[in-house]
C-alpha positions in Angstrom: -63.9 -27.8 -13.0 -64.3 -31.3 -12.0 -61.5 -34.0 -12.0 -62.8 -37.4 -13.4 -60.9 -39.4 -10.7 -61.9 -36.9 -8.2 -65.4 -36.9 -7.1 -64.8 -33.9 -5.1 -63.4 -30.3 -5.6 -61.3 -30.6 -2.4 -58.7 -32.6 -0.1 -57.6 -33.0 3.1 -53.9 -31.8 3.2 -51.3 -33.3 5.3 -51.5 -32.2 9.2 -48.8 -32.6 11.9 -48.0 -36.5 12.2 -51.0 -37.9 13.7 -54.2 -36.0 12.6 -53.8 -37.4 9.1 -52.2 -40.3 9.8 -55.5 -43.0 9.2 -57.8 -40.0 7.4 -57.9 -42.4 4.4 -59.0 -45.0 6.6 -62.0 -42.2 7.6 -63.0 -40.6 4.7 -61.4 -42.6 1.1 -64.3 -44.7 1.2 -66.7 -41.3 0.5 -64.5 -40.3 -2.4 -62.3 -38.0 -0.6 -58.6 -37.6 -0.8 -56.0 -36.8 1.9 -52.5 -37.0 2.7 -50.6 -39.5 5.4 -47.3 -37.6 6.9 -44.6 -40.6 6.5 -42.1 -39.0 8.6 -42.4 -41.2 12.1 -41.8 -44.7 11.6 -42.5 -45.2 15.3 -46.0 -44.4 15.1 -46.2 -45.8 11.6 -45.4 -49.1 13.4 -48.1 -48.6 16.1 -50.6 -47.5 13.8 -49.9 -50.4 11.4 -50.2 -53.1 14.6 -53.3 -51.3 15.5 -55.1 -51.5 12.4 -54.3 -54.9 11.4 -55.7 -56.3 14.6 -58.7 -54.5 14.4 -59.4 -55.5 10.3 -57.7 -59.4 10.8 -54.8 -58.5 8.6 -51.9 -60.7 9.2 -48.8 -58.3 11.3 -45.5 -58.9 11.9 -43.4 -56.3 13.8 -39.9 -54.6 11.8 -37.8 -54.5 15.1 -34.9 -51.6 14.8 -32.5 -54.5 13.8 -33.7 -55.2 11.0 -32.1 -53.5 8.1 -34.0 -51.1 6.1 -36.6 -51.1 9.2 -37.7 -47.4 8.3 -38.6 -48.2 4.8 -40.4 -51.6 5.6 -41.9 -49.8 8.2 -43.7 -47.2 6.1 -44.7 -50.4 3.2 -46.2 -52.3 5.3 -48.8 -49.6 6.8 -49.5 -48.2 3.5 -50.4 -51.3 2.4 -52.4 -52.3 5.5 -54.2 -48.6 4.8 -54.2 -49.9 1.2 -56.3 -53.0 1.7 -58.6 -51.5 4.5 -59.7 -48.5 2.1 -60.1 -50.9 -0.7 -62.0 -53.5 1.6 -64.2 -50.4 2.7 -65.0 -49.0 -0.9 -66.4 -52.4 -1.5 -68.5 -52.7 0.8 -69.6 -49.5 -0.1 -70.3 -50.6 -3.2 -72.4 -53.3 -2.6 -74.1 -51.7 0.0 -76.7 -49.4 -2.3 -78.4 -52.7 -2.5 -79.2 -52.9 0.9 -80.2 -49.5 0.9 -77.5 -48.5 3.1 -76.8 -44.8 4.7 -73.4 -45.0 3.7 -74.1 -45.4 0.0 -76.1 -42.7 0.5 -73.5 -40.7 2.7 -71.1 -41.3 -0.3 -74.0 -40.0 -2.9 -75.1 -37.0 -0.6 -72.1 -35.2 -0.2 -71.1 -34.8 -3.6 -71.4 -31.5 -5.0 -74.8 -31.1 -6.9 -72.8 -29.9 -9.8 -71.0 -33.2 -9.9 -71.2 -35.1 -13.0 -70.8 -38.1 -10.9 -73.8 -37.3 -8.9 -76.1 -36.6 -12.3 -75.3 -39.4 -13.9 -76.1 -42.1 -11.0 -79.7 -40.3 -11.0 -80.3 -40.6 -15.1 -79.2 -44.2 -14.5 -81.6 -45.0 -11.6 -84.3 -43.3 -13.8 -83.8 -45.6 -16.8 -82.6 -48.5 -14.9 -85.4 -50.6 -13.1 -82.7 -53.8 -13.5 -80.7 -53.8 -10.4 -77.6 -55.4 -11.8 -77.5 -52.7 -14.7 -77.8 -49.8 -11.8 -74.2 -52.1 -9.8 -72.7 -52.3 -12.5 -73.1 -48.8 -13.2 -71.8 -48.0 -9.7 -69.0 -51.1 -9.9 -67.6 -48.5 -13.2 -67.7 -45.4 -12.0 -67.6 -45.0 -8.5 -64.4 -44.0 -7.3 -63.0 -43.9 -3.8 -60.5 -41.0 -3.0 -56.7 -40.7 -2.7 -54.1 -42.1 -0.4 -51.2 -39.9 -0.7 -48.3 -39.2 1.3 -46.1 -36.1 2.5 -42.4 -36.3 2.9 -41.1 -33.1 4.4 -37.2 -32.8 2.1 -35.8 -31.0 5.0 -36.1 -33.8 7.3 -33.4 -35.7 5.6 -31.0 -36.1 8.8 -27.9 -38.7 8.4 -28.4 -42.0 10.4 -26.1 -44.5 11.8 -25.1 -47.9 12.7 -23.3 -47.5 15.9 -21.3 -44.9 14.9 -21.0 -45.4 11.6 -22.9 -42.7 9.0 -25.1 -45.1 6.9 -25.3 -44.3 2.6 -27.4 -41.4 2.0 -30.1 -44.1 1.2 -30.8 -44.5 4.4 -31.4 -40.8 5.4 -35.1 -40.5 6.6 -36.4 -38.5 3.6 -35.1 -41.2 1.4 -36.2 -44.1 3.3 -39.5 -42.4 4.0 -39.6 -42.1 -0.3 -38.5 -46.0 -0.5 -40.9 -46.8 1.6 -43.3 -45.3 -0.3 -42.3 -46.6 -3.6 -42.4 -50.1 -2.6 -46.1 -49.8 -1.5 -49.1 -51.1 -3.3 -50.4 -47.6 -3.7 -51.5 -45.9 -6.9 -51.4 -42.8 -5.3 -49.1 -39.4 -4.7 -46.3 -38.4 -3.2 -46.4 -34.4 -1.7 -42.7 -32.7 -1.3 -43.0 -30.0 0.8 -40.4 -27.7 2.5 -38.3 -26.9 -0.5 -36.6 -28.6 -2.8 -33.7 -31.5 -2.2 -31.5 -32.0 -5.1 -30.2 -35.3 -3.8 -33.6 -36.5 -2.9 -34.9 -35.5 -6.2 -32.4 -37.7 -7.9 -33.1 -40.8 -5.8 -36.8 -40.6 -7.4 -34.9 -41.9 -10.7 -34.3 -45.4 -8.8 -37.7 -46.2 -8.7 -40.0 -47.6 -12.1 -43.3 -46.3 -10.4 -42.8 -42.9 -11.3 -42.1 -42.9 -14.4 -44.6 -43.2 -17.3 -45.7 -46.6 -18.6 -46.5 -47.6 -22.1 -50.3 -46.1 -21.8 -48.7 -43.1 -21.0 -49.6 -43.9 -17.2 -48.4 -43.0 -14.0 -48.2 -45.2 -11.1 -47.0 -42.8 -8.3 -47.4 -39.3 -9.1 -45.1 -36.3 -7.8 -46.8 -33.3 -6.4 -44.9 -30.5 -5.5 -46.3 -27.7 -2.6 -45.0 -24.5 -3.9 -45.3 -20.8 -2.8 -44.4 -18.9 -6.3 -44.2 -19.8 -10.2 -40.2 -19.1 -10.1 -40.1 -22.1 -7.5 -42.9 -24.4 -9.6 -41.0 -23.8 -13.3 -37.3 -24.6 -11.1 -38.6 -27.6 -10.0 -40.4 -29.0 -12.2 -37.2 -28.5 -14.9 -34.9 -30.0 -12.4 -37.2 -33.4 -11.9 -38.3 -33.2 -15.9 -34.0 -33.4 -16.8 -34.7 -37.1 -14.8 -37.6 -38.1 -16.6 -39.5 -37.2 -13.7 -43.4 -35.4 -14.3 -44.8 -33.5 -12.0 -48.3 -34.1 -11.7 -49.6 -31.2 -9.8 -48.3 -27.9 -7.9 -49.7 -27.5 -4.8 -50.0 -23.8 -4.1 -49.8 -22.8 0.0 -50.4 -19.5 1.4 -46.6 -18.1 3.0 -48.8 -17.6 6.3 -52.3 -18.1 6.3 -51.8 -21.8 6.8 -51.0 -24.7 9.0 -47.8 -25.9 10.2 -44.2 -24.5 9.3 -45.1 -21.2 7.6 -42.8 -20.8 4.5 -43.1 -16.5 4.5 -43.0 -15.7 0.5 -41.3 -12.1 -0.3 -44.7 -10.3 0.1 -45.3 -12.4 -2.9 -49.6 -12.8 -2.0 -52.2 -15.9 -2.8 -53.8 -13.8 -5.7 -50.8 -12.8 -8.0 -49.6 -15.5 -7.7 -52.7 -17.5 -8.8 -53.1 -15.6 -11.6 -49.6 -15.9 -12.9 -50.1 -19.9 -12.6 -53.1 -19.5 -14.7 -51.7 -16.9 -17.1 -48.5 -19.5 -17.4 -50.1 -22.9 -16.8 -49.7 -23.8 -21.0 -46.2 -22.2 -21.0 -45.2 -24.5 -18.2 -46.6 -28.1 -19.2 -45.0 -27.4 -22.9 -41.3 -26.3 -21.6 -41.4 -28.6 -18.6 -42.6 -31.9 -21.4 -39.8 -30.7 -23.8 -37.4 -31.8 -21.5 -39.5 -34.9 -20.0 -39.2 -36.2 -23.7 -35.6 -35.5 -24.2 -34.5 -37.1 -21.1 -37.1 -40.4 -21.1 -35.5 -40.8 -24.6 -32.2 -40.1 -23.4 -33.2 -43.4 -20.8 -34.5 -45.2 -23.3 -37.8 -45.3 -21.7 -41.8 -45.1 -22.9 -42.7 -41.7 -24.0 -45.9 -40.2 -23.7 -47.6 -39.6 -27.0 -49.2 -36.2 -25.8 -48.1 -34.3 -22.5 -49.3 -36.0 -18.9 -52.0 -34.3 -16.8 -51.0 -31.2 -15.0 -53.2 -30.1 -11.9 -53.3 -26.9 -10.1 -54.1 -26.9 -6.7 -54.1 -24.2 -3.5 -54.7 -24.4 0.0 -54.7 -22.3 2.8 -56.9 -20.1 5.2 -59.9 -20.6 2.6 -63.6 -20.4 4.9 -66.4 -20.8 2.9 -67.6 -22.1 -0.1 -67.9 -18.4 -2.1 -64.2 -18.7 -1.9 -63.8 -22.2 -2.7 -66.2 -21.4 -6.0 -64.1 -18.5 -6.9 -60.9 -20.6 -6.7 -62.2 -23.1 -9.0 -63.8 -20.7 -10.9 -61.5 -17.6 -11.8 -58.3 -19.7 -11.3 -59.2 -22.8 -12.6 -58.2 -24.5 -10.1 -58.5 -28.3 -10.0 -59.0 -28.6 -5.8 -58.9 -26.4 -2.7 -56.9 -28.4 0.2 -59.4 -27.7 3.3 -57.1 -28.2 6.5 -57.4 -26.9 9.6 -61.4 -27.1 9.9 -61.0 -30.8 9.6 -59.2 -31.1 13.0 -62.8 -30.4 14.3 -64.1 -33.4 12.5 -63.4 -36.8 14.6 -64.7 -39.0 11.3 -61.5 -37.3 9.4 -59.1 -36.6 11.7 -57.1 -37.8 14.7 -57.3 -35.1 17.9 -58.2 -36.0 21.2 -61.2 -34.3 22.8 -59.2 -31.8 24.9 -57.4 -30.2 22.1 -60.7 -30.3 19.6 -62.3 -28.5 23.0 -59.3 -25.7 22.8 -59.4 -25.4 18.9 -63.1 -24.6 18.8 -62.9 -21.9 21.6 -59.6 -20.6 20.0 -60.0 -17.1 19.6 -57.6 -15.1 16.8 -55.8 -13.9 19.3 -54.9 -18.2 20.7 -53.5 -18.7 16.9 -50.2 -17.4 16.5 -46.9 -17.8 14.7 -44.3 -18.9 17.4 -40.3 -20.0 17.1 -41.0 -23.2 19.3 -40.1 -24.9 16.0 -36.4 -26.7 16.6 -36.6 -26.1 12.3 -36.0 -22.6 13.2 -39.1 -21.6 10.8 -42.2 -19.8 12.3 -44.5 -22.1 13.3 -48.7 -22.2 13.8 -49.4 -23.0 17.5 -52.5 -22.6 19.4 -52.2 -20.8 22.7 -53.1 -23.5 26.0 -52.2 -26.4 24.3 -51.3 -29.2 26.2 -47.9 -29.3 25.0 -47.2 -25.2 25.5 -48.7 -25.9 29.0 -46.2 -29.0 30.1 -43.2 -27.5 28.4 -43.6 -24.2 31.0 -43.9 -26.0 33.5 -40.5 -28.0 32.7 -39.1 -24.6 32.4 -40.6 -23.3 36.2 -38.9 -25.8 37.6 -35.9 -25.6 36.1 -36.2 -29.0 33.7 -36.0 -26.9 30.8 -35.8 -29.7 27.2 -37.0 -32.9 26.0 -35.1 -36.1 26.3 -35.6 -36.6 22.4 -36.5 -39.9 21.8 -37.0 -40.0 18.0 -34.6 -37.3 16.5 -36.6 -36.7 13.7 -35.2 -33.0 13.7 -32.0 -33.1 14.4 -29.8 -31.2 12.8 -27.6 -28.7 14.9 -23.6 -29.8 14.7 -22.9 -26.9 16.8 -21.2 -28.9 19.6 -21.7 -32.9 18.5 -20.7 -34.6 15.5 -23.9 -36.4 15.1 -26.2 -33.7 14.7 -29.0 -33.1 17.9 -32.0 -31.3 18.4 -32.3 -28.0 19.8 -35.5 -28.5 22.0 -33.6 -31.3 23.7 -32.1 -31.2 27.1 -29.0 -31.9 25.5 -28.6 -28.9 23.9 -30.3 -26.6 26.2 -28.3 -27.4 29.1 -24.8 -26.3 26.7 -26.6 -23.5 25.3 -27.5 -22.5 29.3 -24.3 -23.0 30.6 -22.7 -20.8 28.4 -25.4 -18.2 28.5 -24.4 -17.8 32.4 -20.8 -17.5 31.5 -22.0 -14.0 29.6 -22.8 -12.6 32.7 -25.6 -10.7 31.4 -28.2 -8.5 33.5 -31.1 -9.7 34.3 -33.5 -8.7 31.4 -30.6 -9.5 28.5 -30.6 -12.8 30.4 -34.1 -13.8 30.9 -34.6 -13.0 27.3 -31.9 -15.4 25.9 -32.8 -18.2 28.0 -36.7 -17.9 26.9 -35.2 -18.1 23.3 -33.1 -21.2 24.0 -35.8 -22.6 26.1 -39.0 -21.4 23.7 -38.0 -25.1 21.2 -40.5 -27.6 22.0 -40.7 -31.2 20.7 -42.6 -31.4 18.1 -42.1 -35.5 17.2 -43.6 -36.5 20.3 -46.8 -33.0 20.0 -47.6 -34.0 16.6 -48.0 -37.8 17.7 -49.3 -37.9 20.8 -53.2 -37.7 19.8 -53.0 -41.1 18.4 -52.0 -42.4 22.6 -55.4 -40.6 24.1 -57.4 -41.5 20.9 -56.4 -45.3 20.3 -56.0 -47.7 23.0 -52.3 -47.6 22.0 -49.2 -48.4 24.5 -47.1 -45.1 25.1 -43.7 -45.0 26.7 -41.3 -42.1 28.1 -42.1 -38.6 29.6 -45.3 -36.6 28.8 -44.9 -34.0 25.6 -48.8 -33.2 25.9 -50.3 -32.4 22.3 -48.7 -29.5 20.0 -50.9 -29.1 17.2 -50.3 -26.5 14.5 -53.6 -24.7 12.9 -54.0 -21.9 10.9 -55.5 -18.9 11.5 -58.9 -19.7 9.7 -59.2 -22.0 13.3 -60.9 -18.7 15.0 -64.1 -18.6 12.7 -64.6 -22.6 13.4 -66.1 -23.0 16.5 -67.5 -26.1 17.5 -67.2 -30.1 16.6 -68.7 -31.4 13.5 -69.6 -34.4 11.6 -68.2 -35.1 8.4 -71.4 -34.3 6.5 -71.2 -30.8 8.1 -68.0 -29.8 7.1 -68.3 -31.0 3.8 -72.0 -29.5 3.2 -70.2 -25.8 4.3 -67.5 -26.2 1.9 -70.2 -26.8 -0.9 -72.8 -23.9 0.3 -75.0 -26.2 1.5 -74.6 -25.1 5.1 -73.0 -22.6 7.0 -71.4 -23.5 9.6 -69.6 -19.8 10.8 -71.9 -18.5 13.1 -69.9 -14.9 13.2 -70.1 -12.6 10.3 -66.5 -10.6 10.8 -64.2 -13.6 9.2 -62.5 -11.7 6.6 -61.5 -12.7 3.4 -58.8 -15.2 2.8 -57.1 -12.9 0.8 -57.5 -10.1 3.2 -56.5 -11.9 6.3 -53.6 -13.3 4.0 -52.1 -9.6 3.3 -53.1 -8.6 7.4 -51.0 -10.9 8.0 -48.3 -10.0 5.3 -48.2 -6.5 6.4 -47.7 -7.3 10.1 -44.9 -9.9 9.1 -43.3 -7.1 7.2 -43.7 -5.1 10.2 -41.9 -7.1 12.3 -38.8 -7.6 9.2 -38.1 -3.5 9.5 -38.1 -3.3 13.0 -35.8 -6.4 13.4 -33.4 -4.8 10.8 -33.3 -1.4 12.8 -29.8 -2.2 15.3 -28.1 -4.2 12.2 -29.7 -2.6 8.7 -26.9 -3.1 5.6 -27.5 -3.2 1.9 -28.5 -6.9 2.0 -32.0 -5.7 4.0 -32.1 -2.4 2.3 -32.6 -4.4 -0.9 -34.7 -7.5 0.5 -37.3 -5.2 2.3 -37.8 -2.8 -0.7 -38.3 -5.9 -2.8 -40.9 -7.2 0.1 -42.8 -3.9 0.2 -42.8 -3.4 -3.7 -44.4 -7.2 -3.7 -47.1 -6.6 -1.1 -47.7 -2.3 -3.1 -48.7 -4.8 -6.5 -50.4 -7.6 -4.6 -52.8 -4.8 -3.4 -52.9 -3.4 -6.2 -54.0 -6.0 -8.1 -56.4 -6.9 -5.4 -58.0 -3.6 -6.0 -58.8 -4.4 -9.2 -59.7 -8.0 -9.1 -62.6 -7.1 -6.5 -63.8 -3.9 -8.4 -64.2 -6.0 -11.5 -65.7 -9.3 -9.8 -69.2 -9.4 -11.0 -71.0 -12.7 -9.9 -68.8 -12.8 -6.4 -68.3 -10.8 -3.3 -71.1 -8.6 -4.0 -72.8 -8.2 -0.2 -69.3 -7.5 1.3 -67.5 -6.5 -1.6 -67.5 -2.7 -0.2 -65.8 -3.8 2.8 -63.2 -5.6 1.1 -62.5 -2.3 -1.0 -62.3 -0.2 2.5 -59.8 -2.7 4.4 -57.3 -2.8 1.1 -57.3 0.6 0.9 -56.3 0.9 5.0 -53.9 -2.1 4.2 -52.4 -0.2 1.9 -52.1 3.4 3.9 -50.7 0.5 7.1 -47.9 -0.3 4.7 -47.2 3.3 3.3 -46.6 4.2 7.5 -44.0 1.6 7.9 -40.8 3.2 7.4 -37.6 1.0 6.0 -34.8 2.7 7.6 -32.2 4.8 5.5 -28.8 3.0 4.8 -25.9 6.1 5.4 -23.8 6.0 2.8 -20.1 6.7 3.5 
């Protein structure tokens, strides 16, 4: 299934705060779409100085006095990215005249089964009249999407002086003003959950709802782990006259970043369910969107507005990405983490590419340096992991915290503060010696305290060692956050690589013991699970009893329909289809052997 407006079958999904951060700038131009995190204004700012020096494009700095900075901020270098991607497209355009390799570039790595890519040959094959064969690409080219991610949690209060500032001014919501204000026709992605207050703020803003034509300007996409959370959502946002243009489906764990752990709920199930449900879900959610756009005396589409489905996480190879499309009919499979590999998409300096492609599984782990307090992806030997110990060895344990983006412990301040800062680790160390604990109890409390990292500064710093970009304040190295498919990518590539793999063109896994993204998906369920009983053990009450039956039954049906989804694939899966079959079935007996303890009644 092929989008109109999409050339391509996949995106680029957000990553960390500077990977992404100019991949439009890379890769629009070709047709393909990827996602800007908007959460740092300080390296918006930077990146937006940058770029308009380099294109020509008029710059003038939004000091921190200026009010609204954060919002004008993000404006401004969406629509510097704006103008660059449009500037590139054009020439682009123009170029098949002079026979250019990036015309070609753009033509080459379509799919073959693009309709895009068949038509431009039936018109060069009728068309000797060069203007007829421009025109034709002036129409129907298309270049790919800028969209944006806004994380809801990061939502923190902010102040003048001391003075708490309107709930306007909260990042998430200036990050979404900032947004709305751009030139873009693009997307905004929600991830992390939802935020009913953020939600609501979306109502202030013309762009997103539906015009006469029954268009969209700025589209909502929500990234979603279940159906429950998709239909919840999408009802909630639909009551404002708000559509939802596409659910973005991530795995709990087999992805990048912050991992969201589902109740055993797996990829597959839940898949299907979206499929089975997908008619049942655009009519009940549009029932509403009617009723409240006519409540608001506003346009209302004549039919309902596109709906996509979309997934990401841990897929490898383009027999998965097929089946995705295929059985699920899905509209796009977000490709993430292979992309750090790729300096024409991404941002990563050359050390940390080096240490991604020799990361083995064992270097790609789910850690609690997150000051969120949710598991998060890190890579084992980062730079970040390796100047943070060191801070700790000498007995420097914290960061200074600079930007604050996660803030959000009140535990001793009014104004909330971060809990990989200094700040708070010194407190939280003080009154771990006041405990007087042994030795082991202690170590092991201070490593938790001490384990937070700061991720504002990680998830920037790339942009410093890749752009010739003035950095100040103490070293936080590079933190960077891939999923576990990293292991089975193991060198640099070029764009045309990477995207030739995803389309079977190319293989570019050179060892044959990846295992399937479903497979490594419930691996890593089972172990998770693992983990949740033997955590319960000292403290187990009715509330666990109930939520780790619950998680068990989920992963007993997952496999269970896994079973019979690869028994009764014809077409895929058929050289290692047998191995499949064998690791479900020890899956399965791994999960029958862990034991949920026994609550003693009274």
């Amino acid at each position: 299934m092929q989008n109109k407006n999409n050339p391509h079958t996949f995106h680029i999904p957000v990553m960390g705060l500077a990977f992404t951060i100019d991949s439009p700038i890379k890769v629009a131009k070709y047709g393909i779409s990827s996602v800007i995190s908007i959460v740092d204004d300080i390296l918006i700012e930077k990146m937006n100085e940058y770029y308009s020096k380099k294109f020509e494009i008029p710059f003038k700095a939004i000091s921190t006095k200026v009010e609204d900075y954060r919002a004008k901020r993000i404006t401004s270098y969406l629509n510097t990215v704006d103008t660059i991607v449009k500037q590139k497209f054009e020439k682009l355009k123009k170029s098949f005249e002079e026979k250019s390799n990036e015309f070609e570039k753009y033509m080459d790595m379509l799919p073959d089964f693009s309709d895009l890519k068949q038509n431009f040959i039936k018109t060069i094959q009728k068309n000797t009249i060069k203007e007829e064969v421009q025109n034709w690409i002036h129409n129907n080219l298309v270049s790919g999407s800028i969209d944006v991610n806004i994380m809801t949690k990061l939502d923190k209060v902010n102040y003048n002086k001391d003075e708490a500032l309107p709930s306007e001014f909260n990042d998430a919501h200036a990050a979404l003003r900032g947004f709305a204000n751009s030139n873009l026709e693009s997307s905004v992605v929600l991830s992390a959950g939802m935020n009913p207050r953020l939600y609501s703020y979306f109502e202030n803003f013309e762009d997103f709802f539906p015009d006469e034509n029954n268009k969209l300007k700025k589209k909502i996409i929500l990234k979603v782990s279940d159906y429950r959370s998709a239909i919840i959502q999408g009802k909630f946002l639909a009551k404002k006259g708000l559509w939802v243009s596409e659910y973005r489906i991530e795995s709990g764990l087999n992805c990048g970043g912050h991992a969201f752990a589902s109740d055993g709920y797996l990829m597959g199930p839940i898949l299907e369910e979206f499929k089975t449900n997908k008619e049942i879900l655009i009519n009940d959610v549009n029932t509403i969107l009617v009723n409240a756009l006519q409540a608001k005396n506003k346009p209302v589409p004549s039919t309902p507005l596109n709906l996509n489905i979309t997934v990401q996480g841990g897929v490898g190879n383009s027999e998965e990405q097929e089946f995705l499309l295929d059985n699920y009919n899905i509209d796009s499979v977000g490709w993430g983490s292979p992309f750090l590999l790729v300096p024409e998409a991404t941002t990563v300096d050359e050390k940390t590419r080096k240490t991604l492609a020799e990361a083995t599984e064992k270097d790609l782990y789910l850690s609690n340096v997150s000051p969120l307090g949710v598991p998060f992806n890190s890579l084992r030997g980062s730079s970040n992991e390796i100047i943070k110990n060191q801070r700790i060895k000498n007995g420097h344990p914290g960061s200074s915290c600079p930007k604050k983006f996660l803030s959000s412990n009140t535990e001793y301040t009014k104004k909330a503060i971060c809990t990989a800062s200094k700040k708070y680790q010194n407190i939280k160390i003080k009154e771990l010696k006041l405990e007087h604990l042994d030795t082991e109890e202690f170590n092991k409390k201070y490593a938790q305290i001490t384990d937070k990292t700061c991720l504002c500064e990680g998830l920037a710093n790339a942009v410093f060692l890749e752009y010739p970009i003035e950095k100040k304040g103490e070293d936080q190295g590079i933190a960077i956050c891939p999923g576990p498919n990293m292991a089975y990518f193991t060198k640099e590539l070029s764009l045309k690589e990477m995207v030739s793999h995803i389309y079977g063109k190319t293989n570019i896994i050179s060892t044959n013991k990846r295992p399937h993204m479903f497979i490594k998906e419930l691996e890593m369920y089972v172990a998770y699970f693992s983990n949740k009983v033997n955590e319960a053990k000292d403290s187990f009450n009715l509330k666990q009893e109930k939520y780790l039956t619950n998680f068990q039954n989920n992963l007993n049906d997952g496999i269970d329909y896994y079973q019979d989804l690869f028994s009764n694939t014809k077409q895929y899966f058929e050289l290692n289809k047998e191995n499949i079959l064998n690791e479900l079935e020890h899956l399965k007996q791994e999960l029958f052997t862990i034991q949920i303890p026994i609550l003693v009644k009274a």
